[in-house]
C-alpha positions as CSV (number, residue, x, y, z in Angstrom):
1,X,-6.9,-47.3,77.9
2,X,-7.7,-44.9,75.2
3,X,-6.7,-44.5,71.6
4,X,-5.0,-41.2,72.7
5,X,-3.2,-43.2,75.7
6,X,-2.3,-46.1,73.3
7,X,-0.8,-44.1,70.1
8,X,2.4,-44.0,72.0
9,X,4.0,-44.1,75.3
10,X,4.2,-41.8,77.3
11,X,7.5,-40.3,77.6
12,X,9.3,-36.5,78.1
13,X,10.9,-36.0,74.8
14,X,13.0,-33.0,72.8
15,X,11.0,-31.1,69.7
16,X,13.8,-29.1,68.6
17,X,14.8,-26.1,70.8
18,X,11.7,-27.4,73.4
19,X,11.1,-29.6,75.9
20,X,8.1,-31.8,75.1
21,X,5.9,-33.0,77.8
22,X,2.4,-35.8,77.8
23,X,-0.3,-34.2,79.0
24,X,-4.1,-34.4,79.0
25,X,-5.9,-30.5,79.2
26,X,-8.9,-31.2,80.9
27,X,-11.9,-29.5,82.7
28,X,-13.0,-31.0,86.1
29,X,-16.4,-28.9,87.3
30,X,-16.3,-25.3,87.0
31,X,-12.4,-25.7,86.3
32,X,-9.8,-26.6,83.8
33,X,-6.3,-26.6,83.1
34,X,-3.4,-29.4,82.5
35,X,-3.1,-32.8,83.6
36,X,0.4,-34.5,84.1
37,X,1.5,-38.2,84.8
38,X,3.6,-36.9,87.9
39,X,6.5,-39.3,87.8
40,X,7.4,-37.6,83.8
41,X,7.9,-34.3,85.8
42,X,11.3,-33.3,87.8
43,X,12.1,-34.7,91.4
44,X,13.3,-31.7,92.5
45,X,10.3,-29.1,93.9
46,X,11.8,-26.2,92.5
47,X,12.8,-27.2,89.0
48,X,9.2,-29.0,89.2
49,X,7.3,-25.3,89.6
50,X,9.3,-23.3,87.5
51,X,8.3,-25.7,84.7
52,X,4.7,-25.8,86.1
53,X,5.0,-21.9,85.7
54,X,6.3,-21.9,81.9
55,X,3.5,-24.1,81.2
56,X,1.1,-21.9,82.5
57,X,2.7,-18.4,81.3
58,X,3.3,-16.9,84.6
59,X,3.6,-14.5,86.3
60,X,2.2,-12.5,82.7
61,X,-1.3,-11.7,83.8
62,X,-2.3,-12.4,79.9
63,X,-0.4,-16.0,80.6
64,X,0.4,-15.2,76.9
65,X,3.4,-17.4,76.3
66,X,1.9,-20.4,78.2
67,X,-1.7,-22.5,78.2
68,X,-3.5,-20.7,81.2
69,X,-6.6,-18.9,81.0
70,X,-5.9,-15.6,82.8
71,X,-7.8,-16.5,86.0
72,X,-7.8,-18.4,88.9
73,X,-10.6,-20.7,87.9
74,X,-8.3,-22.1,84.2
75,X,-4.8,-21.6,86.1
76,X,-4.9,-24.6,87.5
77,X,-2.7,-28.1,87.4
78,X,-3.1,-31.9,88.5
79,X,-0.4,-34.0,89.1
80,X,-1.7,-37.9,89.4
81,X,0.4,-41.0,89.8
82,X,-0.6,-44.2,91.4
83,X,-0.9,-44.9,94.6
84,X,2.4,-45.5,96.8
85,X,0.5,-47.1,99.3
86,X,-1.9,-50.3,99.3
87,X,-4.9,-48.2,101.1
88,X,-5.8,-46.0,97.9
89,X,-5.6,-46.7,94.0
90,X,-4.3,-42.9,92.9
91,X,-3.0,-39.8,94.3
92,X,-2.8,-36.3,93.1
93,X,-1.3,-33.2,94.1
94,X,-3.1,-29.7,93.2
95,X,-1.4,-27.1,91.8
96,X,-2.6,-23.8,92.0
97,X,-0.8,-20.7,89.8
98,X,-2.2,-17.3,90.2
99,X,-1.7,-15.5,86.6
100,X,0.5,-12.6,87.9
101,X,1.9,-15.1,90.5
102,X,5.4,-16.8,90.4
103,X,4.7,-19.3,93.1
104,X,2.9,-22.7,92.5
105,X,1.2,-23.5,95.6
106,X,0.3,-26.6,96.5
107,X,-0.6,-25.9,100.4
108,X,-4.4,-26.5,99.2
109,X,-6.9,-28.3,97.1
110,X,-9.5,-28.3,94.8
111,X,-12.6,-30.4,94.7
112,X,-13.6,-29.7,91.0
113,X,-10.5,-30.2,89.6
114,X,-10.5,-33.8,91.4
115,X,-13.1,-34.7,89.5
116,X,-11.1,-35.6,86.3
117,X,-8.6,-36.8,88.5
118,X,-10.1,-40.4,87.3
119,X,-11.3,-39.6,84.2
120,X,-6.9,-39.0,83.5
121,X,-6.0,-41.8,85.2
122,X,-8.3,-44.2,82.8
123,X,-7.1,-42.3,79.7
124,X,-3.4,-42.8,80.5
125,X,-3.2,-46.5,81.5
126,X,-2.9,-45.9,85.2
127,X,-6.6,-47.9,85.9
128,X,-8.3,-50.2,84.0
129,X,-11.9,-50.2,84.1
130,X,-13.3,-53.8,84.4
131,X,-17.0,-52.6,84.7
132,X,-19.3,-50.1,83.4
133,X,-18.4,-48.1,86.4
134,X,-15.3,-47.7,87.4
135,X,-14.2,-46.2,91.3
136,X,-11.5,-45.5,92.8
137,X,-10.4,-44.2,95.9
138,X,-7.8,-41.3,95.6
139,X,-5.3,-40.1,98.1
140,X,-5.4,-35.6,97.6
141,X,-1.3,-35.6,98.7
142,X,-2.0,-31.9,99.5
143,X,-3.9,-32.3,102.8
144,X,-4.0,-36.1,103.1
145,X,-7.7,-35.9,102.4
146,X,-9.5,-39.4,100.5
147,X,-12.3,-39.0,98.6
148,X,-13.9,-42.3,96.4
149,X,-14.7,-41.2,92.8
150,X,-16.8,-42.9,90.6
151,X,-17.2,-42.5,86.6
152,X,-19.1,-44.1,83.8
153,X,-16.4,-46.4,81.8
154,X,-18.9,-48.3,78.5
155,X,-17.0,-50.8,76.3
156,X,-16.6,-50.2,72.8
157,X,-17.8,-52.8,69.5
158,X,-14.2,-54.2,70.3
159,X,-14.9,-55.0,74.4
160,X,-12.3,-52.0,75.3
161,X,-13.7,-50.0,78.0
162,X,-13.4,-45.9,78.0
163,X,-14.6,-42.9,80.0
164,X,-18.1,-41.8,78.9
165,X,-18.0,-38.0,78.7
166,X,-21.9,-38.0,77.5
167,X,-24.6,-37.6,79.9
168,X,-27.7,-35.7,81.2
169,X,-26.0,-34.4,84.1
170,X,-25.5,-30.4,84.5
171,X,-23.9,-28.8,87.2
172,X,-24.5,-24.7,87.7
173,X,-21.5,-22.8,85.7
174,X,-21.1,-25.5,82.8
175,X,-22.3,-25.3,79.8
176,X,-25.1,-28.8,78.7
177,X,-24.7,-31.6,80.1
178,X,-22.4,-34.6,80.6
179,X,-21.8,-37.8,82.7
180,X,-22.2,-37.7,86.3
181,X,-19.0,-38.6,88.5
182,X,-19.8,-39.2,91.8
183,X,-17.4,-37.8,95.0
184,X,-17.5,-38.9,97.9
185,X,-15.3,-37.6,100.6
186,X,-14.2,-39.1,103.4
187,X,-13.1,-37.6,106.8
188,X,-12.2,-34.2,105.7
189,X,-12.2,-32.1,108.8
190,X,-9.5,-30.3,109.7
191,X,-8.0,-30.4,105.9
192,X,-5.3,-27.4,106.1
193,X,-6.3,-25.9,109.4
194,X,-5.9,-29.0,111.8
195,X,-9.8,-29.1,112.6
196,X,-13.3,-28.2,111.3
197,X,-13.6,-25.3,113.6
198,X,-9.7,-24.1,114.1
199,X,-10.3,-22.0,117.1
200,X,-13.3,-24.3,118.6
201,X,-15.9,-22.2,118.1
202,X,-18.4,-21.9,115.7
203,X,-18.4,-18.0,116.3
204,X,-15.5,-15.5,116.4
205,X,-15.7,-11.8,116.8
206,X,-12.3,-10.7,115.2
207,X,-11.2,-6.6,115.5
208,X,-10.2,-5.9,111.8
209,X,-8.6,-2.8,110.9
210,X,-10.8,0.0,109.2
211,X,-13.4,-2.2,109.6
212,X,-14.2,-2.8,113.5
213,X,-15.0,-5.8,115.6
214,X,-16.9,-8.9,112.8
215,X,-18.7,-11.8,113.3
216,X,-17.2,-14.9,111.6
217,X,-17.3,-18.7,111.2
218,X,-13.7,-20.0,110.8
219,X,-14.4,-23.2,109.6
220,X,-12.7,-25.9,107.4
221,X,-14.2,-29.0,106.0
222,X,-12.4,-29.6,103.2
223,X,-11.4,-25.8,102.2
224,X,-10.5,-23.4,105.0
225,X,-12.8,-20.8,105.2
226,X,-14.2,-17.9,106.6
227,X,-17.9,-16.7,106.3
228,X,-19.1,-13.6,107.2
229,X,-22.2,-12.0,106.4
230,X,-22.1,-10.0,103.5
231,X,-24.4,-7.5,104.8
232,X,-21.5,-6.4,107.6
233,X,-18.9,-5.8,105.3
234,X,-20.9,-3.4,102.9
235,X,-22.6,-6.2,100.8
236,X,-25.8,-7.2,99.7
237,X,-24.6,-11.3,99.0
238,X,-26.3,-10.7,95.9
239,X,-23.6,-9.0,93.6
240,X,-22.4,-10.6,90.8
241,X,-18.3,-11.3,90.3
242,X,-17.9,-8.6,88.1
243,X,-19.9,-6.1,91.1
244,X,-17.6,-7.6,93.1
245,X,-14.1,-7.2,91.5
246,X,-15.1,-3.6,90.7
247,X,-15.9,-2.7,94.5
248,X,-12.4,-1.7,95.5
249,X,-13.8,-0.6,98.7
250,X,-15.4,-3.8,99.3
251,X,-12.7,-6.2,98.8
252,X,-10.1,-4.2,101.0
253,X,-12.3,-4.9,103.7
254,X,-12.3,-8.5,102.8
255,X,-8.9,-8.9,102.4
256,X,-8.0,-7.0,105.6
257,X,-10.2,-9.7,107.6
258,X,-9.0,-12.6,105.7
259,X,-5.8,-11.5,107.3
260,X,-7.0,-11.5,110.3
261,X,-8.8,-14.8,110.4
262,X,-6.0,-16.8,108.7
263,X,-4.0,-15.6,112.2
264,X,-7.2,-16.7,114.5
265,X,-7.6,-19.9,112.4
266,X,-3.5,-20.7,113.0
267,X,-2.3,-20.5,109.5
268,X,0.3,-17.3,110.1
269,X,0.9,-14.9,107.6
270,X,-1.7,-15.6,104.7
271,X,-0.7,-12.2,102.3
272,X,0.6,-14.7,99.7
273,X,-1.7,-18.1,100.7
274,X,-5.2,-19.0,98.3
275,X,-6.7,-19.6,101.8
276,X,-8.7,-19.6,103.6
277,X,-11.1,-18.4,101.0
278,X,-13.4,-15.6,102.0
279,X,-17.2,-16.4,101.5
280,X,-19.9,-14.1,102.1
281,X,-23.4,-15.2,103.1
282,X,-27.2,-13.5,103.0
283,X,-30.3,-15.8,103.0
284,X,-31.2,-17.7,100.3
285,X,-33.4,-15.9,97.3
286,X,-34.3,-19.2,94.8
287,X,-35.1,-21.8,97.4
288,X,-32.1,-23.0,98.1
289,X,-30.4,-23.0,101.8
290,X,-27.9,-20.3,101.8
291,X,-26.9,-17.5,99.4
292,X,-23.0,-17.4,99.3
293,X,-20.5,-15.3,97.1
294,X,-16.8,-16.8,97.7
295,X,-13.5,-14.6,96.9
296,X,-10.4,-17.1,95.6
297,X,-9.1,-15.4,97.7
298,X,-9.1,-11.5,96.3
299,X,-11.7,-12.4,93.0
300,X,-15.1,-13.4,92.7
301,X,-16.0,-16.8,91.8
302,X,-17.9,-17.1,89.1
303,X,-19.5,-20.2,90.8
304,X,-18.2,-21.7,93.9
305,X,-15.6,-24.6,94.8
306,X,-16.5,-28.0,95.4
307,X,-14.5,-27.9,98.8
308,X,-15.5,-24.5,99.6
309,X,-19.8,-25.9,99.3
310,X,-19.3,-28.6,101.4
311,X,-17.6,-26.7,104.1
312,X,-20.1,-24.0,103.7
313,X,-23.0,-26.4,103.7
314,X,-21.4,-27.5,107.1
315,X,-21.4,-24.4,108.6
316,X,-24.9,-24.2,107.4
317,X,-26.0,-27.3,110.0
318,X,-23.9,-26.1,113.1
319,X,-26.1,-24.2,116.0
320,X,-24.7,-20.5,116.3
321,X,-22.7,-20.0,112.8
322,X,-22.9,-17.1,110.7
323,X,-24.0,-19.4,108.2
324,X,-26.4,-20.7,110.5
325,X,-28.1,-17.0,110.9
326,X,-29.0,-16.6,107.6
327,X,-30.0,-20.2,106.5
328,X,-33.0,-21.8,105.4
329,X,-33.7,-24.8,108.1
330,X,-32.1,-28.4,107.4
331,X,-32.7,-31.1,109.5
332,X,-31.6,-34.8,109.8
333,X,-28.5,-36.8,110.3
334,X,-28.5,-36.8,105.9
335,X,-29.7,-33.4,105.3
336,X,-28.9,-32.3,101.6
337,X,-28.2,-28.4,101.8
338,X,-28.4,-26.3,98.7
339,X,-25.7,-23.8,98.2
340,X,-26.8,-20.8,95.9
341,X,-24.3,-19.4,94.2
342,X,-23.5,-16.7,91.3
343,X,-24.5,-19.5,88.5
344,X,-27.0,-21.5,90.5
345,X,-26.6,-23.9,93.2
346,X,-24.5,-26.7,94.2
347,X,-26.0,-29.3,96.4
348,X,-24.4,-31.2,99.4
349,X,-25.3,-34.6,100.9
350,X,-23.9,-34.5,104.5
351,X,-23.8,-37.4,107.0
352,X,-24.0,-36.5,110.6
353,X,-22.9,-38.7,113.3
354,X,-26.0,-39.1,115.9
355,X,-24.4,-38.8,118.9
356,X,-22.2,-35.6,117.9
357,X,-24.4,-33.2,114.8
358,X,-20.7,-31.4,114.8
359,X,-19.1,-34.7,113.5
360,X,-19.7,-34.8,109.3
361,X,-18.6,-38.4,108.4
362,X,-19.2,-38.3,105.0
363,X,-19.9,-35.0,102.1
364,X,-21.4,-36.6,99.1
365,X,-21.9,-34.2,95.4
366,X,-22.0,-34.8,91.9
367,X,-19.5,-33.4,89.4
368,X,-18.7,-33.9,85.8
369,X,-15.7,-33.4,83.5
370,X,-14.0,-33.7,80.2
371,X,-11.1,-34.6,78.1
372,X,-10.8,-31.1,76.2
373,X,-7.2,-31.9,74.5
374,X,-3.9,-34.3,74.4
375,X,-0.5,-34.0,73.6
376,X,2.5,-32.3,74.7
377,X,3.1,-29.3,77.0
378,X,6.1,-27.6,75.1
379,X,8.5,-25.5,78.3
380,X,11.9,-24.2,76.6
381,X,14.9,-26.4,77.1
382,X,17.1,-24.4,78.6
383,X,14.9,-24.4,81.6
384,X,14.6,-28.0,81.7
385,X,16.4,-30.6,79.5
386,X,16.3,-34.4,80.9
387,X,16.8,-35.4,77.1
388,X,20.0,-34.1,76.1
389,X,20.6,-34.2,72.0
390,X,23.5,-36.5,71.1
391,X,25.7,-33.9,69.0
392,X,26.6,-35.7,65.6
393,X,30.2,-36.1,64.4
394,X,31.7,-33.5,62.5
395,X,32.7,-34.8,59.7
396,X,36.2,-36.1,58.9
């Protein structure tokens, strides 16, 4: 356990007019935003969000009164505990707030933020590293998925063992370098959407409104998406965000098929839903496998989600996807496929079942993360109060 974790225990308590809450502000890949110890949080769901909200500062687009970061990508929460069953060691639920939003969904999940998932759960007592690498497998209570994540933990002069944050490993849309933390994910098919290809096809000519009939792979391996190629919808694949969240134009057409396909894929009404996320695809241009620029869902990523690669890396290896159109070849029952994206690429390890190439029984990448701050989340305490002040006696 750290000497953050070990100063004090960790406990919701009252600073003055506030209600003061542990938590750990990290950054897990290309994300970041505030860790909690979920059992220190209330029972009740919507007590539970409307605090996640106040933390965050939404709906304000600025989050101005709270600690997001006015986008998607640092509006984001993980809720770990321990593991209430004896197949896993942790579990976390992913909380996603949109800035402007006042719902906290949790219907999906998010592959970068997972990776600090660990990293919390050493800092805060909940493992205890007996080795200079720790792993753990850890239950995602948002789609039931497993993944087994493994981080760096050294000893100290004094024999106590700690997360190693220090490392040569860079991953495209972070800053230097850091230590690796490997993920790998286990049996993710079918995550949100029930299976890897929702309709059972790995092609799907859809009739969207103002656009006309589009070609599409509805696909989820982790992250339900749908990939089109960015050439039919008015796109080069090329753009960068900022092209892309000025192109009015351009992303009413996206969003009116991402209607569309969240009906085809079985997910109802998706106006309000983060998924599926929308990712358009052109060949690759810096020797990777596939060019992609994904949409989270209505703006641009400035890189592109851990889930969303490995489900876009799987479309890549199926016969007949749009993905598959525009590809560089891949080949093998291990074939590593290199997703190119706005701030590099993002590489996946797949492993393909012999007798059935459609079957992926394994999606292994590299991430890294970082402890960025500790303390309390402060929310006002007339929105939540579990530690009422003991009024003093008036005097005699």
């Amino acid at each position: 356990m750290s000497a953050v974790a070990r100063s004090r225990a960790a406990e919701v308590t009252n600073r003055g007019s506030q209600t003061a809450i542990p938590c750990l502000f990290m950054r897990g890949g290309t994300s970041r935003g505030p860790f909690f110890d979920a059992r220190l949080l209330p029972d009740d769901p919507g007590l539970r969000n409307a605090v996640l909200l106040a933390v965050m500062g939404s709906p304000d687009l600025r989050q101005i009164d709270g600690i997001g970061g006015a986008h998607p990508l640092t509006s984001k929460i993980g809720l770990v505990r321990p593991a209430t069953d004896a197949a896993n060691d942790l579990e976390w639920t992913f909380a996603q707030v949109q800035p402007g939003g006042e719902d906290v969904d949790t219907s999906s999940n998010c592959g970068n933020m997972l990776a600090a998932v660990l990293p919390f759960a050493v800092e805060t007592g909940m493992i205890t590293p007996t080795g200079d690498r720790t792993t753990a497998r850890v239950l995602t209570r948002n789609t039931g998925m497993v993944a087994e994540i493994t981080v760096a933990t050294p000893a100290d002069p004094a024999g106590v063992r700690y997360v190693s944050y220090e490392g040569r490993a860079r991953i495209d849309g972070v800053p230097g370098s850091a230590a690796p933390i490997e993920i790998a994910f286990l049996d993710t098919a079918g995550s949100v959407a029930g299976s890897l290809l929702p309709t059972g096809r790995v092609r799907d000519t859809l009739e969207v409104p103002g656009v006309g009939p589009v070609d599409v792979t509805l696909i989820d391996n982790g992250q339900p998406l749908a990939i089109v190629a960015a050439e039919r919808l008015g796109a080069t694949g090329y753009e960068t965000p900022a092209e892309i969240d000025a192109d009015d134009a351009l992303r009413a057409r996206v969003e009116a098929l991402r209607l569309v396909c969240g009906a085809a894929m079985g997910l109802g009404d998706v106006t309000t839903r983060n998924y599926p996320k929308m990712t358009l695809v052109a060949p690759p241009r810096h020797g990777g496998t596939l060019s992609t620029r994904s949409l989270i869902p209505r703006v641009c990523h400035q890189s592109i989600g851990v889930l969303a690669a490995v489900t876009a890396a799987t479309a890549c290896v199926l016969d007949g996807s749009v993905a598959h159109d525009v590809a560089a070849t891949v080949a093998g029952t291990r074939p590593a496929v290199s997703v190119e994206h706005p701030s590099g690429e993002f590489t996946v390890t797949l492993a393909r079942d012999p007798g059935d190439p459609r079957l992926i029984t394994r999606s292994a990448l590299l991430r890294t993360a970082r402890l960025l701050m500790a303390g309390d989340a402060l929310v006002p305490r007339s929105l939540w109060d579990p530690v009422p002040t003991v009024q003093e006696k008036k005097p005699a």
